[in-house]
mmCIF file as Biopython writes it, N, C-alpha, C and O atoms, coordinates in Angstrom:
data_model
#
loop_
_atom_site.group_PDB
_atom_site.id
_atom_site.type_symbol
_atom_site.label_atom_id
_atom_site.label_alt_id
_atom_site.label_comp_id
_atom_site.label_asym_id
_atom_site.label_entity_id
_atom_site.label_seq_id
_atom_site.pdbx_PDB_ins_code
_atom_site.Cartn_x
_atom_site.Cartn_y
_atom_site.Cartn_z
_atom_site.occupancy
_atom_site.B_iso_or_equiv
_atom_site.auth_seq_id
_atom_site.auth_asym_id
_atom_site.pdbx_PDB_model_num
ATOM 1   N N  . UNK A ? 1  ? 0.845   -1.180  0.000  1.0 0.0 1  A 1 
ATOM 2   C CA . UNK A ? 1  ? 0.000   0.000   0.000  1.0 0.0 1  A 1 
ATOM 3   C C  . UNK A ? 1  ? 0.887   1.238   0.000  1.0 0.0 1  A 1 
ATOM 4   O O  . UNK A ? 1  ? 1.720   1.452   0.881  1.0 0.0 1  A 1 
ATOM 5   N N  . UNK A ? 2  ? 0.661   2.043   -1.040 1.0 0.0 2  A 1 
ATOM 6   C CA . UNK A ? 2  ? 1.336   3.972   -1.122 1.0 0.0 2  A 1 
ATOM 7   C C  . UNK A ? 2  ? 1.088   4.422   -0.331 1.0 0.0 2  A 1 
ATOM 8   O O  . UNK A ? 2  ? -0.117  4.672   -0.363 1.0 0.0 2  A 1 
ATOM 9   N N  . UNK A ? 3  ? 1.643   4.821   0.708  1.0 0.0 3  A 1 
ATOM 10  C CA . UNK A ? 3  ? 1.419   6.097   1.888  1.0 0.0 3  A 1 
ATOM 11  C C  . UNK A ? 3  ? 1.642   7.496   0.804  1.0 0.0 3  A 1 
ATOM 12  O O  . UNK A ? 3  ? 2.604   7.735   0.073  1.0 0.0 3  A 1 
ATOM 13  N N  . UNK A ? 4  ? 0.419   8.262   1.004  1.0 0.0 4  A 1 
ATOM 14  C CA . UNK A ? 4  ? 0.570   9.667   0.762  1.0 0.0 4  A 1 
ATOM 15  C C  . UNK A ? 4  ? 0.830   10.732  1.346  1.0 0.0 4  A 1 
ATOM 16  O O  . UNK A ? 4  ? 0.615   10.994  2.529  1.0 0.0 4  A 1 
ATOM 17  N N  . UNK A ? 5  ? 1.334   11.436  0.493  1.0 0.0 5  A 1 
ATOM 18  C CA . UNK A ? 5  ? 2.381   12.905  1.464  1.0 0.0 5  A 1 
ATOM 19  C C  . UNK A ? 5  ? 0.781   12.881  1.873  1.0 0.0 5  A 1 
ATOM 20  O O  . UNK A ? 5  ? -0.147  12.188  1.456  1.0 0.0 5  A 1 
ATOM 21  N N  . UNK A ? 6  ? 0.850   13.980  2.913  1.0 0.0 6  A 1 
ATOM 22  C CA . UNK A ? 6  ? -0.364  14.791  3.644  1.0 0.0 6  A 1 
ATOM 23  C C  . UNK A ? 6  ? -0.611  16.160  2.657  1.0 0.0 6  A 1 
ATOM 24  O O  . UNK A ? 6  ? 0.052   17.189  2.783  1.0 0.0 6  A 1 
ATOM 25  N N  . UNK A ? 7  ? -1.294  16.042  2.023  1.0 0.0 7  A 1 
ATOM 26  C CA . UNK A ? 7  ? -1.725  17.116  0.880  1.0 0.0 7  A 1 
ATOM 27  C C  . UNK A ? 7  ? -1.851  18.319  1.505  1.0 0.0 7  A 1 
ATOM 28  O O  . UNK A ? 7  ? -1.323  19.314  1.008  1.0 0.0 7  A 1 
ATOM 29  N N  . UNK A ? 8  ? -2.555  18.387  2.657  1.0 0.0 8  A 1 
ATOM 30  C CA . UNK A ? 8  ? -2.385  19.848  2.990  1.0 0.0 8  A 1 
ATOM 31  C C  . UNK A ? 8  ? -1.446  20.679  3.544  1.0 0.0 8  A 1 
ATOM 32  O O  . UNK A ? 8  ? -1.760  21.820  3.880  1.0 0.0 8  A 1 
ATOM 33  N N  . UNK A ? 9  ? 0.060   20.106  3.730  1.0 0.0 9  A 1 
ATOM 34  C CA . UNK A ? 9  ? 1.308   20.941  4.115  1.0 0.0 9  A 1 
ATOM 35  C C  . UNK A ? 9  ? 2.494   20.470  3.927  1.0 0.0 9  A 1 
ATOM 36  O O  . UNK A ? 9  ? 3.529   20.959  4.380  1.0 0.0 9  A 1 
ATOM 37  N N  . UNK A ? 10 ? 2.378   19.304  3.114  1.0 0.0 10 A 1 
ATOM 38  C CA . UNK A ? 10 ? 3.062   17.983  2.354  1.0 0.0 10 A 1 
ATOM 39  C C  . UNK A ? 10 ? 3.959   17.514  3.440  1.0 0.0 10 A 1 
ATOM 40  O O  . UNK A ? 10 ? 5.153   17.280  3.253  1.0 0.0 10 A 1 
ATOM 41  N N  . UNK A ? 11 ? 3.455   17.406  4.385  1.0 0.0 11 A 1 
ATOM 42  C CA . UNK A ? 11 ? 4.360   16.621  5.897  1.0 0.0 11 A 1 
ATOM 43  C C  . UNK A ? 11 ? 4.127   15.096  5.801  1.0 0.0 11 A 1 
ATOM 44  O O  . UNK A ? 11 ? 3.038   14.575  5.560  1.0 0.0 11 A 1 
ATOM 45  N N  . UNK A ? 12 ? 5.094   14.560  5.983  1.0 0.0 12 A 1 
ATOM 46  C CA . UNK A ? 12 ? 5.135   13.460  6.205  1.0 0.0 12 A 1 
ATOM 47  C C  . UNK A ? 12 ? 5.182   12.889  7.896  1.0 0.0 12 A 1 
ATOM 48  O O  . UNK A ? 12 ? 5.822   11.884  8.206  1.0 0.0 12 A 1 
ATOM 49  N N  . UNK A ? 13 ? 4.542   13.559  8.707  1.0 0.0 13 A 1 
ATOM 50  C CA . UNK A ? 13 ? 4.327   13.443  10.210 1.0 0.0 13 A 1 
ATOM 51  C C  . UNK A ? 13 ? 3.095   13.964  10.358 1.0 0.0 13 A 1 
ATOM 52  O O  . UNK A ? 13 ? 2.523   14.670  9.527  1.0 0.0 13 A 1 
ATOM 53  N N  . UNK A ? 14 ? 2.533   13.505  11.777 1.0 0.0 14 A 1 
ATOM 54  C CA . UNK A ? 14 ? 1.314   14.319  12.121 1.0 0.0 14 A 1 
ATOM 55  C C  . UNK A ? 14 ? 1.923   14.115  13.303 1.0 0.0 14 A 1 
ATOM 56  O O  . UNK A ? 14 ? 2.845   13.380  13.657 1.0 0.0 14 A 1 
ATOM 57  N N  . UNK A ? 15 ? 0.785   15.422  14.207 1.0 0.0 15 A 1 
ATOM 58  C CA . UNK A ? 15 ? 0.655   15.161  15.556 1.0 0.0 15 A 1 
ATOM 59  C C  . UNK A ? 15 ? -0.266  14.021  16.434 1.0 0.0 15 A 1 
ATOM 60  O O  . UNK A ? 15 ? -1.127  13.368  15.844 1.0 0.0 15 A 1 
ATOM 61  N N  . UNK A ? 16 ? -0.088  13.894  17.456 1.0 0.0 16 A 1 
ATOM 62  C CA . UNK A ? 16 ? -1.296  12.881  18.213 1.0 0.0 16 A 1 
ATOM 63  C C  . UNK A ? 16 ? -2.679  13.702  17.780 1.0 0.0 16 A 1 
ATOM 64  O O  . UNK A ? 16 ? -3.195  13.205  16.779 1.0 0.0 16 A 1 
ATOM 65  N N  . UNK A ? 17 ? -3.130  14.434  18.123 1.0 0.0 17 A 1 
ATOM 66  C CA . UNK A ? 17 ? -4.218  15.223  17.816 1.0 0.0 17 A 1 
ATOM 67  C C  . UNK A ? 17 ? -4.943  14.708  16.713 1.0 0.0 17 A 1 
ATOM 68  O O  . UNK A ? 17 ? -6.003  14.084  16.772 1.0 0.0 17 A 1 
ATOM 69  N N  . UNK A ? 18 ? -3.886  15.208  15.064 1.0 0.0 18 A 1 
ATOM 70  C CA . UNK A ? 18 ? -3.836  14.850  13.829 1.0 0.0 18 A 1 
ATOM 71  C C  . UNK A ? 18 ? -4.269  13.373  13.689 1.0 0.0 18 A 1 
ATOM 72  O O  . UNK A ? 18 ? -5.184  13.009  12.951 1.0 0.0 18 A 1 
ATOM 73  N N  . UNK A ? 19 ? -3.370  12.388  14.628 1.0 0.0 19 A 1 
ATOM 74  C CA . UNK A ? 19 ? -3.299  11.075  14.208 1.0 0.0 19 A 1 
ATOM 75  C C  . UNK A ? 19 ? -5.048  10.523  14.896 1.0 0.0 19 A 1 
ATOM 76  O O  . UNK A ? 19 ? -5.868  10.016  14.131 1.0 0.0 19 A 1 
ATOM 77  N N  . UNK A ? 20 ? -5.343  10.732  16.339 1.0 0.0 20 A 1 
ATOM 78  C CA . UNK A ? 20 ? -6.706  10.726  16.775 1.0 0.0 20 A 1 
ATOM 79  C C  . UNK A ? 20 ? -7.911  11.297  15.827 1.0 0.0 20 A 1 
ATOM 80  O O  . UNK A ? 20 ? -9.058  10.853  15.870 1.0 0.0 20 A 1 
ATOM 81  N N  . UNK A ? 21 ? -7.608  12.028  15.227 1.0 0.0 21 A 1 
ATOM 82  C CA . UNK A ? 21 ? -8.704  12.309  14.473 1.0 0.0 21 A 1 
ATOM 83  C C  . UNK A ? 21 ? -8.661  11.457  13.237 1.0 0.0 21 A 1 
ATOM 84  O O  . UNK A ? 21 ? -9.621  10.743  12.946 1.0 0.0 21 A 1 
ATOM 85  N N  . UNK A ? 22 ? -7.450  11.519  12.416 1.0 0.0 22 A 1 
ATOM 86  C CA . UNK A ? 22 ? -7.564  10.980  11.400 1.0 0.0 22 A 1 
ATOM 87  C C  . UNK A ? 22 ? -8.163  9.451   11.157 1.0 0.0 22 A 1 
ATOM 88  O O  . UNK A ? 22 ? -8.943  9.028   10.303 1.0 0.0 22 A 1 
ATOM 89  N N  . UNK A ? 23 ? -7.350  8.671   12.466 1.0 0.0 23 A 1 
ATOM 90  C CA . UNK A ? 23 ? -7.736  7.216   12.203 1.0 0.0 23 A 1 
ATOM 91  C C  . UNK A ? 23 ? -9.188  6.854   13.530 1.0 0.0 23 A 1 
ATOM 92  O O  . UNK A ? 23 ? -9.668  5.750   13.787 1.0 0.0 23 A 1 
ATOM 93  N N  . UNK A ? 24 ? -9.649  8.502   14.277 1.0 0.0 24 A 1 
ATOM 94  C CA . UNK A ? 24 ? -10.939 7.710   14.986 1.0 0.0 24 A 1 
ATOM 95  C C  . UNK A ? 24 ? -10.684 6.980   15.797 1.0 0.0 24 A 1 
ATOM 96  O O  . UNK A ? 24 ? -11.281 5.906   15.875 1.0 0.0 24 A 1 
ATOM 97  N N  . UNK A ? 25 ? -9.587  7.381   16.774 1.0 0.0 25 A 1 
ATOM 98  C CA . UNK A ? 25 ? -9.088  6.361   17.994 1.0 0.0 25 A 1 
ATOM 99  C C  . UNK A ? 25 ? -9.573  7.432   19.042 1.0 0.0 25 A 1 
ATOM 100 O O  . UNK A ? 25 ? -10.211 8.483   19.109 1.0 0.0 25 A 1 
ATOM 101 N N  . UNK A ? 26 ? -8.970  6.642   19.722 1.0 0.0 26 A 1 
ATOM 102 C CA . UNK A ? 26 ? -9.083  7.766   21.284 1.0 0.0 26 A 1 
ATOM 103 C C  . UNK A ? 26 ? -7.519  7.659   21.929 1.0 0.0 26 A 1 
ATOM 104 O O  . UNK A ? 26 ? -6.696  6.778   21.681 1.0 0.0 26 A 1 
ATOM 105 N N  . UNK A ? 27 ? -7.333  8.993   22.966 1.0 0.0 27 A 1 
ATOM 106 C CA . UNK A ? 27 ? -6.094  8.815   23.452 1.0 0.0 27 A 1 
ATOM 107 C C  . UNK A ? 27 ? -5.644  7.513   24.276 1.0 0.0 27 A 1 
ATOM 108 O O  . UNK A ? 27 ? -4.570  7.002   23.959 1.0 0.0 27 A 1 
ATOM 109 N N  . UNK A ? 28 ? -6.217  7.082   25.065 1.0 0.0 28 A 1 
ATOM 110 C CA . UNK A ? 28 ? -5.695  6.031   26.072 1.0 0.0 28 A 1 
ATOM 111 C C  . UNK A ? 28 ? -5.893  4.783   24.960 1.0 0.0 28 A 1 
ATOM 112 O O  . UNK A ? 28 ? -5.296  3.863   25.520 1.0 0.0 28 A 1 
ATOM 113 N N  . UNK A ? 29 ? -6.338  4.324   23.860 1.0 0.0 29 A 1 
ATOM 114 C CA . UNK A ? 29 ? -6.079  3.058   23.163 1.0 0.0 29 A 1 
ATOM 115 C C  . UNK A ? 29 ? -4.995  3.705   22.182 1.0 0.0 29 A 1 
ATOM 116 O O  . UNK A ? 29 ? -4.298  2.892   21.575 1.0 0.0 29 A 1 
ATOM 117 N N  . UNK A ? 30 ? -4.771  5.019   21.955 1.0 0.0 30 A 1 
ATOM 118 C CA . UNK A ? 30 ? -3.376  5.489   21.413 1.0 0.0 30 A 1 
ATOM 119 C C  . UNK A ? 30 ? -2.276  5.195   22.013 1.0 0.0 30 A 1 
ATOM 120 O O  . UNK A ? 30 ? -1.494  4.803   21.148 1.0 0.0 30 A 1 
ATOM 121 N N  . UNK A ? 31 ? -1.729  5.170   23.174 1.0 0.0 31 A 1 
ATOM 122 C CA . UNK A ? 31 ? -0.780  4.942   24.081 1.0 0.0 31 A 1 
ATOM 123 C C  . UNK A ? 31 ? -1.078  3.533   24.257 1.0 0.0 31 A 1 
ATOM 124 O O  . UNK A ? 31 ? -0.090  2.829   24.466 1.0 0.0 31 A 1 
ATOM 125 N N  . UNK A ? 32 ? -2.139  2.990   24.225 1.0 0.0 32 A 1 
ATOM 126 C CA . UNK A ? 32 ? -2.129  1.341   24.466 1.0 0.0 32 A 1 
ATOM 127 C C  . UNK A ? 32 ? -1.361  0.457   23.425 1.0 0.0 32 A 1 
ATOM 128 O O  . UNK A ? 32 ? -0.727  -0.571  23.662 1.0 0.0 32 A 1 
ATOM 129 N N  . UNK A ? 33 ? -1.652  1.387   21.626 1.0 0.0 33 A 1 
ATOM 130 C CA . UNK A ? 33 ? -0.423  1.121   20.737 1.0 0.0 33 A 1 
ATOM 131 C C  . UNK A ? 33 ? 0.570   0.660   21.091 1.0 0.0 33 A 1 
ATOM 132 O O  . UNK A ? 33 ? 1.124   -0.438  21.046 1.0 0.0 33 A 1 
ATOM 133 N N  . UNK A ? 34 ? 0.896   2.314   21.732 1.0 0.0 34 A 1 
ATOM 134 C CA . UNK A ? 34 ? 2.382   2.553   21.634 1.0 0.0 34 A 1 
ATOM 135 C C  . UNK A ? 34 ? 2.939   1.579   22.333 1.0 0.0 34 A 1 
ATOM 136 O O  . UNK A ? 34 ? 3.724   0.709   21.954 1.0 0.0 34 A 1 
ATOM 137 N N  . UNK A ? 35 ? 2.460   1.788   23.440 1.0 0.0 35 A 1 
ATOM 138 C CA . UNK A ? 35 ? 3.128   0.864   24.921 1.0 0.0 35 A 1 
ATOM 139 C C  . UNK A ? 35 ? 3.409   -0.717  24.330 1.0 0.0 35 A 1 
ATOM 140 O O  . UNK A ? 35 ? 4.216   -1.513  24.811 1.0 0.0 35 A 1 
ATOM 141 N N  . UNK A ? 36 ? 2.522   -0.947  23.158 1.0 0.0 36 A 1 
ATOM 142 C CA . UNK A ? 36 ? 2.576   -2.560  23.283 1.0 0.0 36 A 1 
ATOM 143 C C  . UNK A ? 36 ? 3.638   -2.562  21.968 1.0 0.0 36 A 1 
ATOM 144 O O  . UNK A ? 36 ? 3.879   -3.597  21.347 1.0 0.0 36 A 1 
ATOM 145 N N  . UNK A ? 37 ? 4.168   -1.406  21.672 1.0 0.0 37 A 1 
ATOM 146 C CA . UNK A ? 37 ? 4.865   -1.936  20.238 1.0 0.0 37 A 1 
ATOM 147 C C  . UNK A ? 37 ? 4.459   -1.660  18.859 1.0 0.0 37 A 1 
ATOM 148 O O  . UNK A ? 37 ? 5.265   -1.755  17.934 1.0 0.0 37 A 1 
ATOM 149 N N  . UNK A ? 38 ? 3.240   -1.323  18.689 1.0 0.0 38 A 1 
ATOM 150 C CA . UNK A ? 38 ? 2.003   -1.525  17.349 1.0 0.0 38 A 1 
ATOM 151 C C  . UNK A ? 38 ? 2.523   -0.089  16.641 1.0 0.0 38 A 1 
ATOM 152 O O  . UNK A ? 38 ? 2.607   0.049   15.421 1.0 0.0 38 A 1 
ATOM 153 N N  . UNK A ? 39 ? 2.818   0.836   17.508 1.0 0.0 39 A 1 
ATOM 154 C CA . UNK A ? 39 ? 2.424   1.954   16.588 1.0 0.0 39 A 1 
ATOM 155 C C  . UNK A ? 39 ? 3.970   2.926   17.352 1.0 0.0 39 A 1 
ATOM 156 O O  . UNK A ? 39 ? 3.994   3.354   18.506 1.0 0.0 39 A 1 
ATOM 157 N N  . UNK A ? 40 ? 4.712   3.018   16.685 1.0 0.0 40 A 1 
ATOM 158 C CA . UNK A ? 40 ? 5.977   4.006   16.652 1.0 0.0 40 A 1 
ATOM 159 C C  . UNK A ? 40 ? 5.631   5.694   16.994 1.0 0.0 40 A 1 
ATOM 160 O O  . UNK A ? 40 ? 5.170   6.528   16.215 1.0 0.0 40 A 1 
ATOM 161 N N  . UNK A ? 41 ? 6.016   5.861   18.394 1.0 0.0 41 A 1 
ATOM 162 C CA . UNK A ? 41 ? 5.986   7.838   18.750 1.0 0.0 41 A 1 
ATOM 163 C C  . UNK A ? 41 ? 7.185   8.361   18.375 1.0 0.0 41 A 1 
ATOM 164 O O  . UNK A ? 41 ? 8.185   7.668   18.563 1.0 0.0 41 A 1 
ATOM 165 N N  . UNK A ? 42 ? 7.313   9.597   17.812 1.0 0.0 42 A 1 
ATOM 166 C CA . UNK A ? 42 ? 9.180   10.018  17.467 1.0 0.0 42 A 1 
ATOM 167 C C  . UNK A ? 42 ? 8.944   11.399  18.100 1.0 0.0 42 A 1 
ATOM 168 O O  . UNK A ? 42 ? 7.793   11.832  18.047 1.0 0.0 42 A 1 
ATOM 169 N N  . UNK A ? 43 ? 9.718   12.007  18.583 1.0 0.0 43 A 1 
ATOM 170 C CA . UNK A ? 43 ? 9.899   12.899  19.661 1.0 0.0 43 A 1 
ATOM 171 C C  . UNK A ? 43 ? 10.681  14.001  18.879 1.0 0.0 43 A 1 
ATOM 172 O O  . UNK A ? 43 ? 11.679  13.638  18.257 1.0 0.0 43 A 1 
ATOM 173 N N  . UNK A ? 44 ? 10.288  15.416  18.854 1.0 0.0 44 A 1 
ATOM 174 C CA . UNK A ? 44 ? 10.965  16.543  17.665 1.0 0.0 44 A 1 
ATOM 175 C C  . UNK A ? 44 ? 10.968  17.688  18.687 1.0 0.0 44 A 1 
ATOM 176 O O  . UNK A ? 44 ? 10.188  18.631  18.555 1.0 0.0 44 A 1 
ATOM 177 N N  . UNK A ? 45 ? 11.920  17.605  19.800 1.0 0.0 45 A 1 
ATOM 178 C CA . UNK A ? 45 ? 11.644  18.449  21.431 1.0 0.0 45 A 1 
ATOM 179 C C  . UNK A ? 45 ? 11.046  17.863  22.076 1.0 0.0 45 A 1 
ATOM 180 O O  . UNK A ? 45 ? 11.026  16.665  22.356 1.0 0.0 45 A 1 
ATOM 181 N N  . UNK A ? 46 ? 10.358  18.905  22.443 1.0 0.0 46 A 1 
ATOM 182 C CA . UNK A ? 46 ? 8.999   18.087  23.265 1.0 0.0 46 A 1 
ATOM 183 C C  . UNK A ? 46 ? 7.752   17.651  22.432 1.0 0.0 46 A 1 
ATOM 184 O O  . UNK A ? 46 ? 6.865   17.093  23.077 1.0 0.0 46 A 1 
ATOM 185 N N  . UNK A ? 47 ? 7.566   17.813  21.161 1.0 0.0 47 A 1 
ATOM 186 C CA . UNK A ? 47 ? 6.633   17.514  20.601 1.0 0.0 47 A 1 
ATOM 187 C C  . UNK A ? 47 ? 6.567   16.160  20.121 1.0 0.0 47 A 1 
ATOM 188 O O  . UNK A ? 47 ? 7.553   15.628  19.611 1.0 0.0 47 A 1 
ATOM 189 N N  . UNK A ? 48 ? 5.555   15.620  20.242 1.0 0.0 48 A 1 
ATOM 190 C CA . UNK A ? 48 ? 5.043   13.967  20.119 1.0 0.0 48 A 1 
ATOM 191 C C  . UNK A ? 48 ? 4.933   14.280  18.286 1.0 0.0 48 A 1 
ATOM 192 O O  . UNK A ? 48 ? 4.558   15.263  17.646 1.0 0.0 48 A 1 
ATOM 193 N N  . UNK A ? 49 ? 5.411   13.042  17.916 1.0 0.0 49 A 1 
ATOM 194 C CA . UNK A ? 49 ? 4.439   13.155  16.026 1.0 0.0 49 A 1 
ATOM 195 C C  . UNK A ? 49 ? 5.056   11.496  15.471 1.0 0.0 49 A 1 
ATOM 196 O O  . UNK A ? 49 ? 6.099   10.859  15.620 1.0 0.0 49 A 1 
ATOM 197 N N  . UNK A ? 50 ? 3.658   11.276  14.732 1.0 0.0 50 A 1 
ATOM 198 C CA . UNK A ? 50 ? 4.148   10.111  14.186 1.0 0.0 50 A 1 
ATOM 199 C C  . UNK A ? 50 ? 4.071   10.220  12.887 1.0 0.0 50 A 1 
ATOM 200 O O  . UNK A ? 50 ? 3.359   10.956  12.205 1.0 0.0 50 A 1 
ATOM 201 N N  . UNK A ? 51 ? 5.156   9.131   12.471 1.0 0.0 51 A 1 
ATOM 202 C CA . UNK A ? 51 ? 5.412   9.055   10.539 1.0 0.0 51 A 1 
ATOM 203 C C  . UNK A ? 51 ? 3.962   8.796   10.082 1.0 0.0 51 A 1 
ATOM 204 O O  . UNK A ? 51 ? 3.205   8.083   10.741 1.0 0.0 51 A 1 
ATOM 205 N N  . UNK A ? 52 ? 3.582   9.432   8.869  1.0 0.0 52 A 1 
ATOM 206 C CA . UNK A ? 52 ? 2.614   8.393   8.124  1.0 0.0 52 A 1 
ATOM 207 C C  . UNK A ? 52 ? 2.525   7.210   7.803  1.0 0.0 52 A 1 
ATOM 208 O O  . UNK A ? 52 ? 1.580   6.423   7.748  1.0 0.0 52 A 1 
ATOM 209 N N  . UNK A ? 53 ? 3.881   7.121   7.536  1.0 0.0 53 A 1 
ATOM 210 C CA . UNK A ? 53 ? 4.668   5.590   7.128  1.0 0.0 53 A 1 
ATOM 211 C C  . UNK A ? 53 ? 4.109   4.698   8.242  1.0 0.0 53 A 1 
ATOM 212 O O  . UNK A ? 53 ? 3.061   4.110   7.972  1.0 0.0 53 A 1 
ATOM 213 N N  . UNK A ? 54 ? 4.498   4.561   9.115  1.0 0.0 54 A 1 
ATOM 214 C CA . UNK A ? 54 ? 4.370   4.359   10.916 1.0 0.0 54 A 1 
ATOM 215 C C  . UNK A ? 54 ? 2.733   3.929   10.666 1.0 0.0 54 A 1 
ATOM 216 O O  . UNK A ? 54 ? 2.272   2.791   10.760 1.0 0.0 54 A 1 
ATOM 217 N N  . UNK A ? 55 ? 2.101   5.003   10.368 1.0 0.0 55 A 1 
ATOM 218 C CA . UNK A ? 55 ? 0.703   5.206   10.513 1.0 0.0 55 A 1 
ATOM 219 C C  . UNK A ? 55 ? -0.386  4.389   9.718  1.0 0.0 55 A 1 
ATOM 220 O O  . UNK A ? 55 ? -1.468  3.838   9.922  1.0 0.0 55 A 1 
ATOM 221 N N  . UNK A ? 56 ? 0.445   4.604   8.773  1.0 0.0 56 A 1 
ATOM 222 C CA . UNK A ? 56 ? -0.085  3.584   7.510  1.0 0.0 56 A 1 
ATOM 223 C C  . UNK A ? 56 ? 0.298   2.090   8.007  1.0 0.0 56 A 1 
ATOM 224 O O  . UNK A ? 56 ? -0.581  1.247   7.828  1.0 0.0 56 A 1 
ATOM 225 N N  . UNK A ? 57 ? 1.122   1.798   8.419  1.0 0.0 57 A 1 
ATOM 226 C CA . UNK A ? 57 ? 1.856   0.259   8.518  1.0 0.0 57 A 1 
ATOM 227 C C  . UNK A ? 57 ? 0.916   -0.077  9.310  1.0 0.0 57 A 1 
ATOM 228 O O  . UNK A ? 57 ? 0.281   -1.051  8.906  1.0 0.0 57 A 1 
ATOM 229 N N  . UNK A ? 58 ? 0.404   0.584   10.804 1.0 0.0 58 A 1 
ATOM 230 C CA . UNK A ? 58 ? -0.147  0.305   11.696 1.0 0.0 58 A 1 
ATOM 231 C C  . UNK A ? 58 ? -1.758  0.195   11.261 1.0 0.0 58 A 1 
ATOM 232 O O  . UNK A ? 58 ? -2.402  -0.651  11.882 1.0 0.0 58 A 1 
ATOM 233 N N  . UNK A ? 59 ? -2.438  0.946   10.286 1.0 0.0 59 A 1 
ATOM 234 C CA . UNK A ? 59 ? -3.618  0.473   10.231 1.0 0.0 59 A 1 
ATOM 235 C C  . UNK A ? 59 ? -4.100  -0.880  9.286  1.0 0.0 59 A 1 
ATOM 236 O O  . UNK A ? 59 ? -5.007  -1.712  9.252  1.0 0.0 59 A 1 
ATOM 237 N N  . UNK A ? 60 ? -3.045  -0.567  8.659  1.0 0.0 60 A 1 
ATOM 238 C CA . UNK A ? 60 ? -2.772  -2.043  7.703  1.0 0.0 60 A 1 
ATOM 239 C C  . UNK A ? 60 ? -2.666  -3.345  8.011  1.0 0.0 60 A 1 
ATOM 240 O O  . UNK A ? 60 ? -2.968  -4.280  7.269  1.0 0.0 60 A 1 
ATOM 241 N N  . UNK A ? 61 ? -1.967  -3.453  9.792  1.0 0.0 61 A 1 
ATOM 242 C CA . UNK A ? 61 ? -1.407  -4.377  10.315 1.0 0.0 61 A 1 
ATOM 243 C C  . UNK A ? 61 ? -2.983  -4.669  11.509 1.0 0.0 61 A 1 
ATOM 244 O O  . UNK A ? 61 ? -2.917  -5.373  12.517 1.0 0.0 61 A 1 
ATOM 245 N N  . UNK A ? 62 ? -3.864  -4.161  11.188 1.0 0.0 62 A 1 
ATOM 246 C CA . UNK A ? 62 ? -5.379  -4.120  11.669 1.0 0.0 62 A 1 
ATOM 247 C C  . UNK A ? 62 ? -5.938  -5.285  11.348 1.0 0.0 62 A 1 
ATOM 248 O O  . UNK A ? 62 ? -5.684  -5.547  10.172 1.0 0.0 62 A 1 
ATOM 249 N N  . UNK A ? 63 ? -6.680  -6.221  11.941 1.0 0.0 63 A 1 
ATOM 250 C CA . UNK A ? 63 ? -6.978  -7.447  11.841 1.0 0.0 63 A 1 
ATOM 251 C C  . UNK A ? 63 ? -8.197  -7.212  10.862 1.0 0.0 63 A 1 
ATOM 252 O O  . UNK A ? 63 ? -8.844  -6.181  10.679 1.0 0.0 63 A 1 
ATOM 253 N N  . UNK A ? 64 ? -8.312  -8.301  10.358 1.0 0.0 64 A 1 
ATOM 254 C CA . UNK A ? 64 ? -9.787  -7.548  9.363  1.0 0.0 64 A 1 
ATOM 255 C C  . UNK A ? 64 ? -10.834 -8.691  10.051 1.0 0.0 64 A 1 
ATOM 256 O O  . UNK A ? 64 ? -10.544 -9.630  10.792 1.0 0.0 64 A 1 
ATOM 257 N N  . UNK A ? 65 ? -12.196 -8.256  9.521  1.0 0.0 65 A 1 
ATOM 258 C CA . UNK A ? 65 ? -13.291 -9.236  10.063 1.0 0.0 65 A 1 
ATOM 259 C C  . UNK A ? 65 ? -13.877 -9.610  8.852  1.0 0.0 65 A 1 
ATOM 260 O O  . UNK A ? 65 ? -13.906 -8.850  7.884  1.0 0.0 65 A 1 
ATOM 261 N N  . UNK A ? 66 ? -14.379 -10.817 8.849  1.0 0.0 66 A 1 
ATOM 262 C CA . UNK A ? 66 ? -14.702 -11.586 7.671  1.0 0.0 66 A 1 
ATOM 263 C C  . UNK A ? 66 ? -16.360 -12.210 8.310  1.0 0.0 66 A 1 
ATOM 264 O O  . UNK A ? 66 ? -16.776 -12.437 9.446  1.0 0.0 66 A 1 
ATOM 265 N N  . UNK A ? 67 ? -16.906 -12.312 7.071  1.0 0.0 67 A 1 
ATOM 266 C CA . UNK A ? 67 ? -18.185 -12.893 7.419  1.0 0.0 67 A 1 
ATOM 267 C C  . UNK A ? 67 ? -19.417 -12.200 8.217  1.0 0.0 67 A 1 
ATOM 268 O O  . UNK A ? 67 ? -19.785 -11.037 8.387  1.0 0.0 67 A 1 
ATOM 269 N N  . UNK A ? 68 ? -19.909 -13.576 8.656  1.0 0.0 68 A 1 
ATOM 270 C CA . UNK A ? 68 ? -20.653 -12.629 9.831  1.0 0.0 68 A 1 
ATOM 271 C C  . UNK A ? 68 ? -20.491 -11.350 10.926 1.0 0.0 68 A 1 
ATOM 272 O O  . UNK A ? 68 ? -21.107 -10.377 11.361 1.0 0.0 68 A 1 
ATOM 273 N N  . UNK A ? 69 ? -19.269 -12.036 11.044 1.0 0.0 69 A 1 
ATOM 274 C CA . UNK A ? 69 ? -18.784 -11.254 12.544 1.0 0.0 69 A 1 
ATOM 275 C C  . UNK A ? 69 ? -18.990 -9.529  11.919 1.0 0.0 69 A 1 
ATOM 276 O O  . UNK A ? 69 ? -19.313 -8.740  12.806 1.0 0.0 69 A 1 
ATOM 277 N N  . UNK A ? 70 ? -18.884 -9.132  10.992 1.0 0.0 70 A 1 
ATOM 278 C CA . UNK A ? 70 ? -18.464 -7.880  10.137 1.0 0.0 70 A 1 
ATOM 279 C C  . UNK A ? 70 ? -19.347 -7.303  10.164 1.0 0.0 70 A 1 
ATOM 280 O O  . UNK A ? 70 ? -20.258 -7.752  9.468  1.0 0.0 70 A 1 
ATOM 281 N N  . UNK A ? 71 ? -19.620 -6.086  10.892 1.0 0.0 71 A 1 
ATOM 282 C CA . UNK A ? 71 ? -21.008 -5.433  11.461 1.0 0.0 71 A 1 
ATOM 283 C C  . UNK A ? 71 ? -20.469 -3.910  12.593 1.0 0.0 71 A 1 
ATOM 284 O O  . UNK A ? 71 ? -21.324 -3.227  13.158 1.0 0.0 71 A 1 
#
């Protein structure tokens, strides 16, 4: 799968903020990611931001549901 630049400032990072909205998580299963390994934080000062790359890998690596269960 192509990860795309971010069209609106051609960054290849977002913030947590950015990343919560985009993929529809919430903060505490965001850090539940992180903590377990799933999803890569990179640190630019004090500011939190993750790759798209990162971002993309991680929703990809999302279990899928098949069949019934799929609802």
């Amino acid at each position: 799968m192509k990860v795309e630049q971010d069209m609106n400032e051609g960054r290849r990072v977002i913030t947590i903020v950015e990343f919560l909205h985009r993929y529809s998580i919430g903060r505490t299963r965001f850090y539940e990611e992180v903590a377990a390994g799933r999803l890569k934080l990179r640190k630019l000062g004090k500011k939190s931001l993750v790759s798209l790359d990162d971002a993309e890998k991680w929703l990809a690596n999302l279990p899928t549901v098949k069949g019934k269960d799929a609802a």
